[in-house]
Every structure is written in structure tokens, then in C-alpha cells.
N, C-alpha and C positions, 0 to 999 in steps of 0.2 A: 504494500500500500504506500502511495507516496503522500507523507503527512505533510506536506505541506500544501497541498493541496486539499481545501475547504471551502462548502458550498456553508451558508450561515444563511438561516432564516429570518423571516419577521418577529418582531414581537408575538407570541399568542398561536405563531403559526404551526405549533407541532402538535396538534390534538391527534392528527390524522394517523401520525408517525405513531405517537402513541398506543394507537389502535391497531397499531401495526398494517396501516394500510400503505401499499409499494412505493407510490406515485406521491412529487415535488410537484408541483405545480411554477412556474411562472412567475404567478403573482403572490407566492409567499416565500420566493426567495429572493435575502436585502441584498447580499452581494455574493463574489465566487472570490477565492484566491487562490495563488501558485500557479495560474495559469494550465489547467488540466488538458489533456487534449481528449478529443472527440470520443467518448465511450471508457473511458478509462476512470480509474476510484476517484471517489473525493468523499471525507470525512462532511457527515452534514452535523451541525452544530446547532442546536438556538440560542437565541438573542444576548444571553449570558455567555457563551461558550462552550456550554460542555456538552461534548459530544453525545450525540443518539443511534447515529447509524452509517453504517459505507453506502455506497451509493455508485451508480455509473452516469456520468454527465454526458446529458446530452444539450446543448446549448440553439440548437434550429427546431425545437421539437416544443409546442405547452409546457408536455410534462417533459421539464430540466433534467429531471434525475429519478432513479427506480431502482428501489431499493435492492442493495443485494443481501445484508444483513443487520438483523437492528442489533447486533451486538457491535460497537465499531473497534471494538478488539479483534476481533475475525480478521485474520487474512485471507484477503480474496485473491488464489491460485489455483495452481491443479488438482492441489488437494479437495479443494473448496469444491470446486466443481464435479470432481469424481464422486465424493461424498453428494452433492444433491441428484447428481444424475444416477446415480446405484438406488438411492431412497427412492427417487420415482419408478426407476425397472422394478424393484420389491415391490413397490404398494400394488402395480399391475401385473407381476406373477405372483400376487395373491389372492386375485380379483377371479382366477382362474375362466376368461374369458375365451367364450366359444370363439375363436376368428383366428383367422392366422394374420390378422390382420390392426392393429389396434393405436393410439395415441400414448407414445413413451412418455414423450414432457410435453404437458399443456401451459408453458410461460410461467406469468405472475403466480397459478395455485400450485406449481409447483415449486416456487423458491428460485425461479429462472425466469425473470421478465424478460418476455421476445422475442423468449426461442420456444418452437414448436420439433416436436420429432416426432414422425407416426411414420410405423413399422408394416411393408406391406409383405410378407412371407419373406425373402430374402433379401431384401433392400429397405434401404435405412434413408427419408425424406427430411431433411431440416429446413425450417425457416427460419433466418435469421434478421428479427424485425426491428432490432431496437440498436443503438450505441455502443451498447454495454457487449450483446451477443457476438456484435461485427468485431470488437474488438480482440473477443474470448475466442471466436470460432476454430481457430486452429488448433488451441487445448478440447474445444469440445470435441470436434471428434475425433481425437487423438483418443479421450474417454471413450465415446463410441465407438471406435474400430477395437480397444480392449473388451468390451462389453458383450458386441455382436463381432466377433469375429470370423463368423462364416459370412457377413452381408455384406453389399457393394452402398456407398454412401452417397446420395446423391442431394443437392440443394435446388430449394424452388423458392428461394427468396426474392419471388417476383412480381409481390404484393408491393399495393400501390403506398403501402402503412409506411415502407421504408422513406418514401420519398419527404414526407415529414420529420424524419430524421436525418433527413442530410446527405441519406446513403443512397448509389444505385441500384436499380432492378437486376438482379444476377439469376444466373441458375445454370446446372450443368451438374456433372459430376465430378465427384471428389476423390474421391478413392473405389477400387473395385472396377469391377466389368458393367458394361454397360447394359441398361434393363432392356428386354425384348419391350415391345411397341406396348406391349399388353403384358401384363402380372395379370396372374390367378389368384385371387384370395377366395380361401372359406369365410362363411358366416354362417354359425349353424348347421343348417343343412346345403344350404346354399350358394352356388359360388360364381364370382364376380370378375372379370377383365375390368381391370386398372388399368387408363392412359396417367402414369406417374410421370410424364414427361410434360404432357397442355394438360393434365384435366384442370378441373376446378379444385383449390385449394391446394391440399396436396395428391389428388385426384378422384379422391371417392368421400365421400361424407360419413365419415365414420361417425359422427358424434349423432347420428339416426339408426345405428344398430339395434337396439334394443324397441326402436319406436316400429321399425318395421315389421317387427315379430307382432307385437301387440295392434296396430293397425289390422295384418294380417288375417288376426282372429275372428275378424268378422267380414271376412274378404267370401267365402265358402257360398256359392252359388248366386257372386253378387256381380252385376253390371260395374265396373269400378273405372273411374275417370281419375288418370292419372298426371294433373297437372303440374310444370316445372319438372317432368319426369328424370330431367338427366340423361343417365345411363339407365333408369329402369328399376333401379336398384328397390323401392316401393310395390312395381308393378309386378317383377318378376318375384318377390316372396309372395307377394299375396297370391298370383298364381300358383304357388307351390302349393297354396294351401286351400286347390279347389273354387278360385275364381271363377264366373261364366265366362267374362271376359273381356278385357283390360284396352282402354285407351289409352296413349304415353302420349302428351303434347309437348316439347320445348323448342326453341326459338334456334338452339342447335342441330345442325344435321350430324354432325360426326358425333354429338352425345346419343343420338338416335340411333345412327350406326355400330355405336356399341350397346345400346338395348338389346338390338337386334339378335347382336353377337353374344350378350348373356341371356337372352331367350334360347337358344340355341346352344350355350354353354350349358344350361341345365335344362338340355332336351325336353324343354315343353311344346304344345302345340300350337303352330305359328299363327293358326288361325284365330286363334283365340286374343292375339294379339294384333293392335292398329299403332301406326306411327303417323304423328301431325306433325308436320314441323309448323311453327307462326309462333306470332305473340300472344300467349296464352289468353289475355285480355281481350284480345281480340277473336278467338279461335273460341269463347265461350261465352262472350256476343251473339256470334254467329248461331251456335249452340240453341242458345235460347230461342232466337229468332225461328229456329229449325221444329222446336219444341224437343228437342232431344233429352233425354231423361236417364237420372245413373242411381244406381242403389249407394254408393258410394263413393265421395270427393275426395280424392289426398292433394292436398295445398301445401308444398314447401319451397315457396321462391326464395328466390337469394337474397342478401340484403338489402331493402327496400329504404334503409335509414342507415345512411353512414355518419353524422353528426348531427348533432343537435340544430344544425340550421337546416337539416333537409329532414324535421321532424315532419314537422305538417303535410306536407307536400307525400311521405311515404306513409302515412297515416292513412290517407287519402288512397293512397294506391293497395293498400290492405284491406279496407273495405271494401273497396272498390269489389276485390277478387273476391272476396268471402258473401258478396250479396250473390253476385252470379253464382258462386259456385251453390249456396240457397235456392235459388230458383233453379236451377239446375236437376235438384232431389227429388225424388219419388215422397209423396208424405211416408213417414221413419225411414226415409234415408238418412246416413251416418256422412256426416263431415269430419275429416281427420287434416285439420290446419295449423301451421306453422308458422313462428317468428324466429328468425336468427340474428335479429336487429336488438344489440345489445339494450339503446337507446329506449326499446318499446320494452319495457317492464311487465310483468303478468299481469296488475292489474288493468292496464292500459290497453292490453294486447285483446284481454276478458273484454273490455268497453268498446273496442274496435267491432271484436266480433258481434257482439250484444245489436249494435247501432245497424250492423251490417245485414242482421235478420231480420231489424227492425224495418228498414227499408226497402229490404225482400217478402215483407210480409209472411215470415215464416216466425214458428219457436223453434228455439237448440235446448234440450236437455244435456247438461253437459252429463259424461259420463265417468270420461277420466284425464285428469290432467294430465302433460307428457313433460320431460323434461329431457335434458344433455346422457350421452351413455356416461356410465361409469367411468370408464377411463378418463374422458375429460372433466378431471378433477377440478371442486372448487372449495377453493379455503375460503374461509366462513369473514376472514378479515377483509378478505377481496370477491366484493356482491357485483364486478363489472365481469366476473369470469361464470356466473351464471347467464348465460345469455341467449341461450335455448329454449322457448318455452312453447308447448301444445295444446290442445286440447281435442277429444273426438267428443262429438254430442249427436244426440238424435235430433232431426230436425223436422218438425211437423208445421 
């Protein structure tokens, strides 16, 4: 740790610290000294002096710095690091999680603001989003290649989050052989082609594992409209589990071309399956227009609320889709809808949907609330890493 380098707070300003929440803010830090460089420690202090916690500076970003330890006697090395990265492998080979597929380190709730690592069978995905991670990433997976020593390591740091930090879009591989076009993952019973190279996030959405099984259960001789489909990965469990039979809509062709291809990975009947490609919005417009009718709606678009200034505006576009996909239903069809929009809180998410029936002139019985899988851990001091939230209701 270089001690001479110190971020020092406002007066008043560490309640947060104290709660042990990650994240410095901007506006409650009075000054920086020893000149830090980009990602690198600094001792945070308040208004008196005495130190509270190490920290990695980021100086182009809101949040200035994020915490690495609130003990500021810790030194932050490769000890440090193999130590939180070994705690998070444990906590999830304890979890004994059906998938060969799963989320190692999810950031902030795991004691690693920034960095992400999800494991798809033999290859090892990091994102590295923050100052702190860009700075570390050569010890990280130096820890990772000890860790998974059979996987190839590859980065998809090529979220738009870095650009806020100062950092550019990267991705490529790091060490190992390079992945075939497509990874096979289990889930379950079920199994999946990964584009780890373009897909989305780090290619497949794992943190809906658990939601697709429970979805699923009530998939069994149902008309099921599968909107924002993706890859399928909704459409194709619930067909596992005795669907009549499945529409996939998204706005991607190649995410459709791998539906296709895990329709066919797990040998189901192709008839039973349809491919839309358009804008969902638009493709259940039409829908209605058609009178077209589904025993079951699954809604999981991507995020519709990146900041707090593009609240309203994605509000607007979640009810939007949750009214159509209401008139959409047979009376007791089942909605299964989703937010990933950290920004929309459950209760809000609850009043979206509420508004959105209201205006479809239908009721939703809720039935059961959904949340993040397991593995995407969240520490109880940090309520911004809950950010998954569902619900399926009946809707008359």
C-alpha cells in the first residue's frame, strides 16, 4: 500500500463506510493526496484523520473510490486477492449447483468491486469494470489460472460501465486455447450453446437459472410467448417440460440462430417451435391487432434503465410491454416478467406492473416473487447488487 497516498473525506461523510457500504462518492470527498494513479490504493480517512478503509481510486468515475477493505491495515496484494477469490470459489462449490456453468465472482458482494468471473465448462470469462480491477488484473488471473487450471481465460471487458472509468473496451483472450464458436453448458437437465465470444454479457444469462426451472412448471401443455427470447434459453426449458408450443421473439437474428441451435441441441420438436425476429414492442402490437392469444408470457428484456436520468423514460417502456403482454392472455393466463434494471427496485417494479394491468384492463394474482440465482451473490451491506427482480401472476 502506498501510504502516502490518501483520499480524506467531508465532514459527516463516512456513515456509509461505516455500514460498510463499497462506494466514495464525489461529493463527499474534500481532497486526494500523494498523487495516486489510476486504480491503484489510497488510504480513505475522515475529516479528523484516522483512517477507515483502503480503497482503489478512480478519479473520471462519480464513485472516486471502492472499497477494497474496511480494515486499512490490510494489505492489498496477491495474497489479498487469492484469499477473496478462493472465498468466492468455496461459497459456490458449496452451493452444489446443477450447471456446469455458473458466476465465480459477482464484484462488490463478493469483496471485488468490478470484477465479474463466470465459468462456462472449460473456460474462464472476466470482466474487468472498475480502476481498481484494471489495475489488479494480471494478479487476478494469475489467481485464476492457479485455481482452474484445466480452463482457457478469456476477457469480455467490453461493457460500456468501463468507459466511465476512464478505461477502454477490451476483450480477447488471455491465456489458454481459444473457445470453439459455441461452449456446451449443462443446466439441469438441459443444455445450452454459449456464443462466449458476442453474446450478451458474458454470453448467456446465468443469473435466470433457477427462474427458468420455476417458470417452466407451468409451461406443461401451455401456448407460451417467449418475448426478448435471446438464445431460447426460457423457451427451450419450458419445452422440456411438455410445452404445446413456444414462440421466441428478439430483435437479434444470430441470438435466434442459436435458439435454433439449442432446440436442436436438446433434440426437441422443431415444430413446436417459431422464430420472430423485430422489436418485441412492436411484434406484440401487431399480436394484439391479430387477436392472437398465449397461455403464457415470459418478459425478460435487457436493461431498460441505465441511470437514474433515463428513469422515466424506461418506466414507460416496462409498462409499456407488461400491458401488451396482459392483453395478450387467455383469462388465467400466467405472466412471468422481469426487471434487470438495478435503478427499478421491487417495489416500483410491483407499481409498474400493477399500472400496466390497470391499463390492460386485466387483474394479476401474483403468485410468486423471482429473484437473482444463487450464485450471484449479494451482501446484505451492498442492496445495489440485488438487482434482479420477478414476479409470475395469474392474470384475469
Amino acid at each position: 500500500m502506498n501510504d502516502t497516498a490518501k483520499l480524506i473525506l467531508k465532514p459527516g461523510r463516512e456513515k456509509a463506510l461505516k455500514r460498510r457500504h463499497p462506494w466514495i462518492f464525489s461529493g463527499a470527498v474534500s481532497r486526494v493526496t500523494g498523487n495516486p494513479q489510476l486504480g491503484s490504493t489510497v488510504v480513505v480517512e475522515n475529516s479528523k484523520g484516522s483512517a477507515l478503509a483502503s480503497a482503489a481510486w478512480s478519479p473520471h468515475s462519480q464513485i472516486r473510490a471502492r472499497i477494497w477493505s474496511f480494515d486499512p491495515e490490510e494489505i492489498i496484494n496477491e495474497s489479498f486477492f487469492r484469499q477473496r477469490i478462493q472465498r468466492a470459489v468455496d461459497h459456490r462449490n458449496r452451493m452444489g449447483l446443477p450447471t456446469t456453468a455458473f458466476r465465480v465472482v459477482n464484484a462488490e458482494s463478493d469483496g471485488l468491486p468490478g470484477l465479474i468471473v463466470d465459468k462456462y465448462a472449460d473456460i474462464v470469462i472476466i470482466q474487468c469494470l472498475s480502476t481498481g480491477i484494471e489495475f489488479w488484473k494480471d494478479t487476478i488471473v494469475d489467481v485464476l489460472s492457479e485455481l482452474f487450471p484445466d480452463c482457457s481465460i478469456a476477457e469480455r471487458s467490453d461493457s460500456e460501465v468501463r468507459s466511465r472509468e476512464g478505461l477502454t473496451l477490451t476483450a480477447g483472450m488471455i491465456r489458454g486455447q481459444e473457445p470453439d464458436e459455441r461452449v456446451i453448458i449443462e443446466e439441469y437437465e438441459t443444455k445450452f450453446y454459449v456464443d462466449v465470444r458476442q453474446g450478451h454479457k458474458t454470453g448467456f444469462y446465468l443469473d435466470q437459472r433457477e427462474n427458468r426451472q420455476i417458470v417452466a412448471r407451468y409451461a406443461r401443455g401451455k401456448k407460451i410467448l417467449n418475448a426478448f427470447s435471446y438464445t431460447g434459453g426460457f423457451g427451450v426449458t419450458a419445452a422440456s417440460k411438455d410445452a404445446l408450443f413456444v414462440t421466441h421473439i428478439d430483435s437479434s437474428s444470430d441470438a435466434l440462430d442459436l435458439a435454433r441451435a439449442n432446440v436442436e441441441l436438446n433434440k426437441q420438436d422443431q415444430n413446436i417451435h417459431e422464430f420472430v425476429q423485430g422489436n418485441v414492442f412492436e411484434v406484440l402490437r401487431t399480436y394484439r391487432e391479430q387477436k392472437r392469444a398465449f397461455d403464457l408470457v415470459i418478459l425478460d428484456p435487457p436493461k431498460l434503465v441505465e441511470s437514474k436520468a433515463k428513469l422515466s423514460r424506461g418506466t414507460r417502456g416496462y409498462k409499456d410491454i407488461n400491458m401488451l403482454a396482459c392483453q395478450l392472455l387467455v383469462p388465467g393466463g400466467i405472466i412471468a416478467t422481469f426487471s434487470c434494471s438495478g435503478q427499478v427496485e421491487r417495489e416500483l417494479f410491483q407499481k409498474i406492473v400493477a399500472d400496466a394491468a390497470l391499463d390492460a384492463e386485466r387483474e394479476i394474482k401474483v403468485m410468486e416473487w423471482l429473484s437473482q440465482a444463487a450464485d450471484h451473490t449479494v451482501d446484505l451491506a451492498f442492496p445495489e447488487g440485488l438487482y434482479l427482480k420477478g414476479l409470475i401472476g395469474r392474470v384475469w
